[in-house]
N, C-alpha and C positions, 0 to 999 in steps of 0.2 A: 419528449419535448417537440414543440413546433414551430415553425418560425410565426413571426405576428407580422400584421399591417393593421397599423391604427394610426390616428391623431395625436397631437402634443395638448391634446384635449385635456381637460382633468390632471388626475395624478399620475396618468400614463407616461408621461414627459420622464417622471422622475424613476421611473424603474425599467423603461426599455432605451436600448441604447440602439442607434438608427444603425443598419450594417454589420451588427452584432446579435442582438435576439430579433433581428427582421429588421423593418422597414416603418421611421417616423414621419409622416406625412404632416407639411406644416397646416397650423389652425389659424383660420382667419375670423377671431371672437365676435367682430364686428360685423363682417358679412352676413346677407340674408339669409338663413335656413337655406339649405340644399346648395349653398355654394361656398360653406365653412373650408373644406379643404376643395382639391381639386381632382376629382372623379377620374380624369385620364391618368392623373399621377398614383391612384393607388390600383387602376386597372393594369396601369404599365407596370406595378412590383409585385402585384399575381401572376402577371406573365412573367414578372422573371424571375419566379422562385419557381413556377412549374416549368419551364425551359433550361432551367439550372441550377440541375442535381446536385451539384459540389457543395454550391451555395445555398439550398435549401438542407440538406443532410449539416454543414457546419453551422447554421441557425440551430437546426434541432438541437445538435450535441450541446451547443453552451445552454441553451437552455433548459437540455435537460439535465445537466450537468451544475447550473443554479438553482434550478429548486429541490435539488437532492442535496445542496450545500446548506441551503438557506431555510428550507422549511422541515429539515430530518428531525421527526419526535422530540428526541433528547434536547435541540437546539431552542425548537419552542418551548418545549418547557422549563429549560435553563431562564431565555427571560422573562416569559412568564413571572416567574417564580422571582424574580430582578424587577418586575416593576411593583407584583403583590407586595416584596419587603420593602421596599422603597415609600408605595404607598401607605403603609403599616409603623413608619417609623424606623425600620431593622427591629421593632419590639415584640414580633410576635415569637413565642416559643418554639423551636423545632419540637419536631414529632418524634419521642423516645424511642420509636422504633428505626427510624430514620436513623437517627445519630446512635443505635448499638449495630446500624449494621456497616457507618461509616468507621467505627474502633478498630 
């Protein structure tokens, strides 16, 4: 894991948390090109994740410690497999071989 500095741009807002997986730098949608956010302010939080071990090291860890929660094989393909039946009705057959080795 690493820590991040981005914008509350996009859909980034909704899955980094400012001071937990890094640093959210507010977005000004309105502003002209090149002055959306504010350049010294995401210069200033690369300086201070490379000046401050603790606080870059405990960015890493939750983040790497989220997407070993949130993206582990089994978890994807649990819903996965939650929105196929979903989209499908609950109507489609389980696979015979699946359900003799859940018996």
């Amino acid at each position: 894991g690493l820590p991040l500095v981005s914008s509350t741009a996009g859909g980034l807002k909704d899955i980094l948390e400012d001071d937990v997986s890094g640093y959210v730098l507010s977005y000004n949608r309105g502003a002209e090109i090149g002055h959306r956010f504010s350049v010294q302010e995401m210069a200033d939080r690369i300086e201070r994740l490379a000046t401050e071990p603790e606080t870059r090291h405990r960015m890493a860890e939750h983040n790497r410690h989220h997407a070993r929660e949130r993206f582990a094989a089994v978890r994807v393909a649990a819903r996965l497999e939650a929105i196929y039946r979903e989209l499908l009705g609950n109507g489609c057959p389980q696979d015979s071989r699946r359900a003799e080795t859940q018996s």
